[in-house]
C-alpha positions as CSV (number, residue, x, y, z in Angstrom):
1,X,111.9,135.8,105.9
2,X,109.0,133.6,105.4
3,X,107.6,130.9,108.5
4,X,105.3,128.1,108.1
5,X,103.5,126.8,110.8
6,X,102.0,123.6,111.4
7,X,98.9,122.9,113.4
8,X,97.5,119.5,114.7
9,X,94.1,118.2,114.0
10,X,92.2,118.3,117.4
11,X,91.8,114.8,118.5
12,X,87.7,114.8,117.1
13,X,89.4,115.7,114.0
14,X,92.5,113.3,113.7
15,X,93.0,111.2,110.3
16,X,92.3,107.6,110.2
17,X,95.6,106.3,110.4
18,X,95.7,106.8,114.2
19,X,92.8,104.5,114.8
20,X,94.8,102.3,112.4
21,X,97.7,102.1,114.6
22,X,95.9,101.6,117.8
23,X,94.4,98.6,115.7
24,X,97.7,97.4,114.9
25,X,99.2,98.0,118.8
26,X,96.1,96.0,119.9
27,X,96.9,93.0,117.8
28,X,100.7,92.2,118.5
29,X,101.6,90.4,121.8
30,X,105.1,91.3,120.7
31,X,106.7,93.5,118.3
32,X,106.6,97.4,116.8
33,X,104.6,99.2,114.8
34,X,106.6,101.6,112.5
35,X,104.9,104.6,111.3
36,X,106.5,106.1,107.6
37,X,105.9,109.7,107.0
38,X,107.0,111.3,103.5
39,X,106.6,115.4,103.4
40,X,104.5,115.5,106.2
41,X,101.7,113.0,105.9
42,X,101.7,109.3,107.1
43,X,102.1,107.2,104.1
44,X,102.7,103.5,105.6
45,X,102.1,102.0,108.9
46,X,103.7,98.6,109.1
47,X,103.7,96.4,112.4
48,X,106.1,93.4,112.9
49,X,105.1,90.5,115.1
50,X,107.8,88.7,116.9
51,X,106.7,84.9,118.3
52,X,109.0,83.9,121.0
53,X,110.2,80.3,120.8
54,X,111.4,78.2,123.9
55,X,115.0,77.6,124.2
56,X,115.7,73.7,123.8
57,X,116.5,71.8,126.8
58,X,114.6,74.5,128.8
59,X,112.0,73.5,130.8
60,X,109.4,76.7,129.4
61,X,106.0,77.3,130.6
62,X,104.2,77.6,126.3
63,X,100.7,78.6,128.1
64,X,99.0,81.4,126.8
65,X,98.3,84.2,129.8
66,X,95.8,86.4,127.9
């Protein structure tokens, strides 16, 4: 019987794409950030940005809080 076993980077080590989805996080107000993996490596990070529109007739506060 044969094993494999997988070891993580240590975090001074870790790949690029994790700074890349921290980038991605930091950027959306709201939405998700889908991370594609094929065989064991990260192949795509896609994020997807909702924008929030008021409901008509609604009295909405549109300021921006940040």
């Amino acid at each position: 019987m044969t094993s494999t076993v997988k070891t993580l980077p240590a975090v001074s080590e870790a790949p690029g794409w994790i700074d890349l989805v921290k980038r991605k996080v930091d950027a959306l107000r709201f939405g998700s950030v889908q991370i594609v993996i094929h065989e064991g490596r990260v192949t795509t990070v896609e994020a997807t940005e909702k924008t929030r529109l008021p409901v008509l007739g609604a009295v909405a506060d549109v300021t921006d809080s940040h």
